[in-house]
N, C-alpha and C positions, 0 to 999 in steps of 0.2 A: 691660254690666258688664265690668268691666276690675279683672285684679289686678294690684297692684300690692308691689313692694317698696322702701321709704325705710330709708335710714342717719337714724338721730339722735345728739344727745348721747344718753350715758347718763344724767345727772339729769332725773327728772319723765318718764320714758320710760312707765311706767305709765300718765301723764294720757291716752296717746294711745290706750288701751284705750275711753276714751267714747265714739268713733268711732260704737262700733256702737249706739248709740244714733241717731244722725243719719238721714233719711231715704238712701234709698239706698246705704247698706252693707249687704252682706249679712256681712261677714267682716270680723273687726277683729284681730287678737294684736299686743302690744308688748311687748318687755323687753331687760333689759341684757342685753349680750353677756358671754359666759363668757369668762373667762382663757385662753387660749392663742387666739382669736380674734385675727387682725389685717387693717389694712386700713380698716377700718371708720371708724363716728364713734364708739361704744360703745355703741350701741342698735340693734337692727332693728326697724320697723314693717312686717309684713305685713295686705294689704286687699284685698277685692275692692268695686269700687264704681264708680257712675256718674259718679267727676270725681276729680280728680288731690286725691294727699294732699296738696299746697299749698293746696289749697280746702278741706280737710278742716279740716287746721290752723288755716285761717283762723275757721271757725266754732266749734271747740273755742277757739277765744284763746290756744294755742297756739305757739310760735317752729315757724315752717317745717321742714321738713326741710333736711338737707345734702344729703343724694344719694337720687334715686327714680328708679325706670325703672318701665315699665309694661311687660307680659308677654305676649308671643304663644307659645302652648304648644306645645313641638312636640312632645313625649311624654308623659306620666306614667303616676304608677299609685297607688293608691291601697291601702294596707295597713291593717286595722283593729289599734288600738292601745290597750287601755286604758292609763291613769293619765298622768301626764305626761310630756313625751317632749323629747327635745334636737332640735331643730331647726336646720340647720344651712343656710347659703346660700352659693353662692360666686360671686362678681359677675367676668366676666373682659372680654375683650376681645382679638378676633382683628385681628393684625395689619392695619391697612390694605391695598390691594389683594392679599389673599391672596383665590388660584384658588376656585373653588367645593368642585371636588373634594377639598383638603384640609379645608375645614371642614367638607365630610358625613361626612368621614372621623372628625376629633374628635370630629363628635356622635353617628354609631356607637360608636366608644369609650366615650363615656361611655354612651350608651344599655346597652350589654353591661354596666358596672359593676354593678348588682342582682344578676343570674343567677350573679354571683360571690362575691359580698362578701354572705353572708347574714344582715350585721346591718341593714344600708339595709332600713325597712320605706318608707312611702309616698315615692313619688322623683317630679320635673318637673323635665323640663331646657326651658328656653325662651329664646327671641330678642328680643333688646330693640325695643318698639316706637318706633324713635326719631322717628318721627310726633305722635305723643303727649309724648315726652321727649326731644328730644337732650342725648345719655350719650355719653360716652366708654366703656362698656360696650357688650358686643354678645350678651353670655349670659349667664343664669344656669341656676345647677343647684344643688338644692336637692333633701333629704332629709331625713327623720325616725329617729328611732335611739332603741331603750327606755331607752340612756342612754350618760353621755359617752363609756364604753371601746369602744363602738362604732364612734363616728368615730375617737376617736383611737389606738383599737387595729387592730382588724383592718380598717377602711377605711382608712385612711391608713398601714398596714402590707401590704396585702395585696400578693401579686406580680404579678398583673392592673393594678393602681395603677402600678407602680412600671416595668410594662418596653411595660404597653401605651398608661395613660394617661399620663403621666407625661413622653414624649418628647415631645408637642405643647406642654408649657410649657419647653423645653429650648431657649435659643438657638443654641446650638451645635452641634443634630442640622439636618444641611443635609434641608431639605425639610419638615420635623417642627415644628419649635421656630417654629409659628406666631400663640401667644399671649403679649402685649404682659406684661414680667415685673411689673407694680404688676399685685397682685390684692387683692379682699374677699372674704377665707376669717371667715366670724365664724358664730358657733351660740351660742343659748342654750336653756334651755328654755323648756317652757311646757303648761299646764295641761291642755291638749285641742288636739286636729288641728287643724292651721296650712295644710297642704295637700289640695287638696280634694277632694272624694268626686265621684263621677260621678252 
């Protein structure tokens, strides 16, 4: 099993919820992306499952995805959350031939974002399997939040964000500013837990 995250249009982004019906998903959520989201197509497809959401789609009768990568997890954590919750995913990619040591560095940084930002309830930061998908993507990081002023308050405010994460998308800090500036910052909500329990 393999999870996966796909960009859609937002029209009929729902359909892609019967997924989990199909043999081999264990995990299906889809829906339109919120307002202030960009980057995107206007929908995110989250899955976990034994064959690519293009195969997915295929058997729903369904138009393909526009952008899917499949997920090798290098952290998470899982928060328990009743009701529904903003789901939020951010698709990036580190510069070509950047050293190794700088991007263990970015993904300590962001790993440390939870211990600070006490709205981030369940978090996974993972590396794109581009085995499975060649992306122009190289990471994703994705979080759950009881609701929207959480991302867009005090995570995307907070001073941890701003002086410790925040310099590796910076192209003009020499040594730092090692992620490619086209990003997919998009969240929506959704009904029940998106990211997954141990």
């Amino acid at each position: 099993m393999t999870r996966w995250v796909a960009l859609l249009p937002a029209e009929g982004a729902e359909a892609y919820n019967k997924a989990d019906k199909l043999p081999g998903v264990s995990a299906c959520s889809a829906a339109p992306d919120l307002p202030g989201s960009f980057g995107g197509r206007g929908a995110t497809w989250d899955m976990t499952a034994d064959r690519s959401p293009a195969a997915l789609a295929a058997e729903l009768g369904v138009p393909a995805p526009l952008d899917a990568v499949a997920l090798t997890p290098v952290r998470s954590r899982f928060v328990p959350l009743s009701g529904p919750r903003v789901k939020r995913t951010l698709l990036l990619a580190v510069r070509p031939g950047t050293p190794t040591g700088p991007v263990e560095r970015l993904e300590a940084d962001l790993l440390a974002m939870p211990a600070h930002i006490s709205t981030i309830r369940s978090w996974s930061l993972s590396r794109v399997d581009r085995s499975l998908t060649p992306s122009r993507w190289t990471h994703v990081w994705e979080q759950e939040y009881a609701d929207i002023e959480g991302l867009t308050g005090e995570y995307l405010g907070h001073p941890f964000h701003w002086t410790c994460v925040d310099r590796w998308f910076d192209g003009e800090i020499p040594g730092a500013g090692i992620v490619e500036p086209h990003l997919a910052h998009v969240f929506r909500w959704s009904p029940v837990p998106v990211l997954p329990s141990p």
